[in-house]
C-alpha angles and dihedrals in degrees: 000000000000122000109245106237106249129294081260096061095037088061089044086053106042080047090053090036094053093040082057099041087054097049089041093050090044094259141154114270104232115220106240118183125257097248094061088045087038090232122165086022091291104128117191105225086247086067110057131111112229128218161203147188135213121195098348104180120145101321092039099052091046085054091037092052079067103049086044085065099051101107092216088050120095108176114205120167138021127195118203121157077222117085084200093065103032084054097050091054103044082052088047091047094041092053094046091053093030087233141104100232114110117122117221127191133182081220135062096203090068086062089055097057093057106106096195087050103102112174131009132208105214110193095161122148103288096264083074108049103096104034089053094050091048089052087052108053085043082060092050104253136135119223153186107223130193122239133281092053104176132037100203129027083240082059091048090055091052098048094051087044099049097052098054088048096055091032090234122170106235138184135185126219092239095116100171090084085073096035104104111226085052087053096049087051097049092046091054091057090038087050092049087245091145105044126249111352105248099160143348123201133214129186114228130170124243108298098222128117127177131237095212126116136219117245114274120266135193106272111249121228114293094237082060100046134352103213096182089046093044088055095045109169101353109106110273111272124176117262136268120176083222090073098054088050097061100279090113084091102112105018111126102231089038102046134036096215144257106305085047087053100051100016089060081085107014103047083041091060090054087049092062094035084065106044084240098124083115094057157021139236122273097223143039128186130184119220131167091276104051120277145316120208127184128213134218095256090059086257118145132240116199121178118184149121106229130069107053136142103235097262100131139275113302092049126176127186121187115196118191120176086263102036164359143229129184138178151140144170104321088071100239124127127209121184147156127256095025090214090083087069086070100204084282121135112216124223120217138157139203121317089208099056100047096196094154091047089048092048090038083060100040093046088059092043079065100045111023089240121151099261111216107263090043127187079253107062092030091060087055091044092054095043091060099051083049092050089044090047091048097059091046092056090048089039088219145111116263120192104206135203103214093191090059084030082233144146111232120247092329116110095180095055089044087046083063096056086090146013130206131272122234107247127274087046125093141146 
C-alpha cells in the first residue's frame, strides 16, 4: 500500500480539491486568506513541506542552503555515518530557524522511518545514490537526489523502476536542465533551429579509474565514522581517512568514471537536444579522445574533452547542416549564424545554486507533476555514460539494443551492466 502524503499536503490538496469541486458545481469562490493558500511567501505550518537530509558534505550544504530559503520548506533532520558533518548541518539548520531543533542521526534508516518526513534531499558519495534513493521511495518519500545517480546502467533500471512503482517525485541533481543559456542551446536543436541534427557534443572528463587502493589505516569509532555504513553496498576495502573526506573520487568500486562525473549533465543535454530522453544510441567507440555513439536517427554522439571554446566546464555544442550553437558554465553563448541569437538576452543563473531546479521540484511535490530532470531521462542518461565507459574500459566497438537495454552479441559487455551488492544490501 502507498504512503499518504503527510497530514500538510493533505490539507493543500483537500483546499485545492474543495476551491475546484465549487467552481465546477457553479458555486460561490470562497475568499480564503493568503497564509492558508501561501500567497505573497506567507506558508501556514500546515503547509510546509517537511525535510531531510542524508549524507549532506560540500556539494549538499550549497543545495541545502536553497531549499533552506524556500519559504514552504522546514527542514528537520539530517543522517551522515560522520559526526563532523552531521554536526555541521545541524549547526547550519539551527542558525537559519534560530532554534535547536534539528534531529541527527549516524543512520539513514532512522530518517525513513520518520512519517511526518515528506522529501529528501540525498547528497551521499556517489555508491549510494541509487540504493538510497530505492529504499526512499520504498519508505514513501520524494526526493532531490545528486548526480550520479546510478553506478551501473542495472541500477539505473531499478531506480527508474522503483520510482514509478511507488509514484514518487524525483529529481535529479542535473540542474543544467533548468540553467537558462543550456536550455536556450538545447531548444534551438529540439526546434530544428539549427537545421537537421547531425551531432551534439558533450565534454566529459577522462573515463579511467583506478583499482588501487590507499594504505590501510586504524578504523576510527564508530560515533565518529562508520566505516561499514559509510561503505554501504561497495565490497568491503580497508579504511583511509582520505576517502571519507572526498578522496573516494576515482576509485573503481566508489566512482563511475569520468564520462559518468561530468556526462551526468552533459550527455544528458544532448540527450535532450536530440528528443532522445526515451533512448539511447546503437552504437559506442572508444578513441584516444574519449568516444563517439550513434544513434538510430544517424545523429552523433561525441564525448570528449578537447576541443572546446573556452566557455566553462559542463560544455555542450549542437551542430545541424545550417547551423551551431555552443555553451557552458560560464553562461556565454556562440553560435552561427548569429541570427539565431535573436536579439534575445538570455537569463540564466548559477550553476552552482540550482534555485530553479529546487522550485521546479517542490512545486511537483505539490502537485504530482513530472519535474524536469525526471527519474525517467536521467535512467537513459545514465544508461547511456555506463554503456560509453564500458567500451572504454574493452577498447572496443559495441554495437547496443536501447529497447532490451542490451549490448549485441557481446557477454562480457552485458556482464558489465551491473555489479554485485555487499551483503546485507539489497534492492
Amino acid at each position: 500500500m502507498k504512503k499518504q502524503i503527510t497530514s500538510g499536503l493533505n490539507r493543500r490538496n483537500f483546499i485545492r480539491n474543495v476551491v475546484f469541486a465549487s467552481a465546477t458545481a457553479g458555486g460561490l469562490f470562497q475568499i480564503l486568506p493568503s497564509y492558508v493558500l501561501g500567497r505573497d511567501g506567507a506558508v501556514s505550518p500546515n503547509e510546509k513541506i517537511i525535510m531531510g537530509g542524508l549524507g549532506i558534505g560540500g556539494r549538499g550544504a550549497s543545495v541545502l542552503e536553497i531549499f533552506l530559503h524556500e519559504p514552504d520548506v522546514r527542514f528537520v533532520a539530517v543522517a551522515d555515518a560522520r559526526l563532523e558533518r552531521r554536526k555541521a548541518v545541524k549547526k547550519m539548520v539551527d542558525t537559519k530557524y534560530g532554534d535547536d531543533k534539528c534531529v541527527v542521526y549516524d543512520d539513514f534508516r532512522q530518517i525513513l522511518d520518520r512519517t511526518d518526513i515528506d522529501i529528501l534531499l540525498i547528497a551521499t558519495g556517489d555508491r549510494w545514490h541509487s540504493l538510497a534513493s530505492i529504499l526512499a521511495a520504498k519508505a514513501g518519500k520524494d526526493m532531490y537526489c545528486e548526480k550520479p545517480c546510478s553506478m551501473t546502467i542495472k541500477e539505473s533500471i531499478d531506480l527508474r523502476d522503483t520510482i514509478k512503482r511507488y509514484a514518487r517525485v524525483y529529481q535529479a541533481g542535473t540542474q543544467r536542465r533548468s540553467v537558462g543559456n543550456f536550455v536556450f542551446a538545447v531548444e534551438l536543436a529540439r526546434r530544428g533551429k539549427l537545421g537537421k541534427l547531425q551531432s551534439v557534443h558533450a565534454n566529459t572528463l577522462h573515463p579511467a579509474t583506478t583499482q588501487d587502493w590507499l594504505p590501510e589505516e586504524p578504523i576510527p569509532p564508530k560515533e565518529e565514522v562508520d566505516w561499514d555504513l559509510w561503505l554501504g553496498p561497495n565490497p568491503w576495502r580497508p579504511y583511509n581517512k582520505n576517502y571519507v573526506r572526498g578522496g573516494w573520487r576515482g576509485f573503481f568500486d566508489f566512482h563511475g568514471g569520468g564520462i559518468l562525473e561530468w556526462g551526468a549533465h552533459t550527455v544528458d543535454l544532448c540527450q535532450w537536444a536530440n528528443d532522445a530522453d526515451n533512448t539511447a544510441p546503437i552504437e559506442f567507440e572508444p578513441n584516444p579522445d574519449g568516444i563517439v555513439a550513434k544513434y538510430g536517427n544517424g545523429v552523433k554522439l561525441v564525448m570528449r574533452s578537447k576541443g572546446w571554446l573556452g566557455l566553462g566546464t559542463c560544455s555542450v555544442r549542437f551542430e545541424g547542416d545550417s547551423g551551431w550553437v555552443e555553451t557552458g558554465d560560464g553562461g556565454e553563448i556562440r553560435l552561427e549564424p548569429e541570427s539565431l541569437r535573436g536579439g534575445r538576452r538570455i537569463l540564466t543563473e548559477s550553476v552552482g545554486r540550482p534555485m530553479s531546479h529546487v522550485r521546479n521540484f517542490l512545486d511537483c511535490v505539490k502537485t504530482r507533476g513530472q519535474p524536469a530532470a525526471n527519474a525517467d531521462v536521467c535512467c537513459q542518461t545514465h544508461i547511456v555514460c555506463h554503456a560509453a565507459y564500458i567500451s572504454w574500459q574493452l577498447n572496443r566497438k559495441l554495437n547496443f539494443n536501447p529497447v532490451k537495454v542490451e549490448f549485441i552479441g557481446d557477454e562480457e559487455a552485458n556482464r558489465m551492466r551491473s555489479r554485485a551488492y555487499r551483503e546485507p544490501w539489497r534492492v
